[in-house]
N, C-alpha and C positions, 0 to 999 in steps of 0.2 A: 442377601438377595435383593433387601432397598436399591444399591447402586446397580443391580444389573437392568433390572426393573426401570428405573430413572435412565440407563443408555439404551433400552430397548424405544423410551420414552423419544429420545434424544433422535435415533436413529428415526422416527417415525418422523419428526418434524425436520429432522432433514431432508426427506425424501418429498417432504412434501414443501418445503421450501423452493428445494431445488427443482419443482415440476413447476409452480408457480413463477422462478426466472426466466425457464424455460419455453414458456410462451408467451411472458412479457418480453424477452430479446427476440420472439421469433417475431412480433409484432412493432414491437421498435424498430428494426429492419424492416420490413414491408412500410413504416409509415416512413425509411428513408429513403427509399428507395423511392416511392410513392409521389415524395414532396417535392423530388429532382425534376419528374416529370412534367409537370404543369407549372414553368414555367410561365411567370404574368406577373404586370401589374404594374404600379411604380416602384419608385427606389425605397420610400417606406416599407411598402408589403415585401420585397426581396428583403431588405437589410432585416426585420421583423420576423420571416421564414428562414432566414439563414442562422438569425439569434435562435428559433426553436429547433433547428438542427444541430447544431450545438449542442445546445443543452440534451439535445435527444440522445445523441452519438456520445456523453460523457456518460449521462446516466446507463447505460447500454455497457461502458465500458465498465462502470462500476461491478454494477450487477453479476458481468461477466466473469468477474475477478470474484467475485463473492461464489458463484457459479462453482466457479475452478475447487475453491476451499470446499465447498461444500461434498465435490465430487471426491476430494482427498479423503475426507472424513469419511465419508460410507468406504473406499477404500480399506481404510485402516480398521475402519468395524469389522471388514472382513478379513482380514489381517492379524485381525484378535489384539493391535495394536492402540487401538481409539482410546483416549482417558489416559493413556501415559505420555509425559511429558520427554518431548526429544531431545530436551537436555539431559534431565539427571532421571529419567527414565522411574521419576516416582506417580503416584497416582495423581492427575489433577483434579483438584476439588469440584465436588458436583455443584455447589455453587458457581465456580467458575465454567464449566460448561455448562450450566443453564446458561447464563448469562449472556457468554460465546462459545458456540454448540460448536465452532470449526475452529479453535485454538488448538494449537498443538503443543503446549508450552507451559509451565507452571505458573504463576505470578511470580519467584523470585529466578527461574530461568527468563522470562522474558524480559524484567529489571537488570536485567545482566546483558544482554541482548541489544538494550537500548543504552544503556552503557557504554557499550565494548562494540558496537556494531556485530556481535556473535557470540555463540554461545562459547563458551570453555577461556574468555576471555579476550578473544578475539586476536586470537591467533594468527599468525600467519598477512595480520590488516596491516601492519607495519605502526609506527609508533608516529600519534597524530595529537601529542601533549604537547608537543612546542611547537609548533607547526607556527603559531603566532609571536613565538618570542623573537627577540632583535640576536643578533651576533654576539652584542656588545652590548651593557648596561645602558637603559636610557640617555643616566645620565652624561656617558663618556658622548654620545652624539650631537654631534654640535647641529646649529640652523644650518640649512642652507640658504643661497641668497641666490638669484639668481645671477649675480654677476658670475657665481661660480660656477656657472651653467653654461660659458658662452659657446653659444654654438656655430659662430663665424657665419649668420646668414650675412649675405650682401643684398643691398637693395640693386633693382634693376632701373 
């Protein structure tokens, strides 16, 4: 009853998470929208307003992305899915979701994850081990020079 208890917990502060994004992005838009308008000033005040739009429009994006998880997660609560890991579909530690209330992933699925760019091994990613090696042993490669390079320009 402790872990249901603790995602009932879980479930509360997500919703209210995600109400609190939801009217700082509604607000973050209204001040971009807002700041396009009023146009003025010198090249300081624009480059200065342009730099806090910016930063306004990434943070916005962030959130937004944090937004999306959070609305996955009340999903999967409903779902009866939430606390299980999509990898190996065992429980995730209530530890681990305090911590990150919208992970969907164990600790040793997502070690695997960032490993492998995927879970089960990374299947199907193609094979990105050699990707840097040479053809031929270092050492069989000789300098180039550039006289071996000539490329026939003519001067005009």
């Amino acid at each position: 009853m402790a872990r249901r208890d603790a995602l009932l917990s879980l479930q509360n502060a997500l919703v209210a998470r995600g109400e609190v994004l939801r009217r700082r992005l509604g607000g973050d838009l209204r001040d971009l929208h807002d700041g396009t308008a009023g146009v003025g000033g010198d090249s300081a005040d624009l480059a200065f307003d342009s730099a806090g739009e910016e930063v306004t429009s990434q943070i916005a994006e962030l959130e937004s992305r944090e937004l999306r998880q959070i609305e996955r997660s009340l999903l999967r609560i409903k779902q009866g899915t939430y606390g299980l890991c999509e990898g190996c579909q065992r429980k995730i530690p209530m530890a681990r979701l305090s911590a990150l209330p919208f992970t969907t992933t164990c600790i040793q699925c997502q070690r695997e994850m960032e490993l492998h760019g995927s879970l089960n091994g990374g299947s199907g990613s193609g094979n990105w081990d050699k990707v840097s090696e040479a053809h031929s042993p270092l050492e069989e490669q000789r300098e180039m020079k550039l006289a071996d390079l000539e490329m026939g320009l003519t001067l005009r």
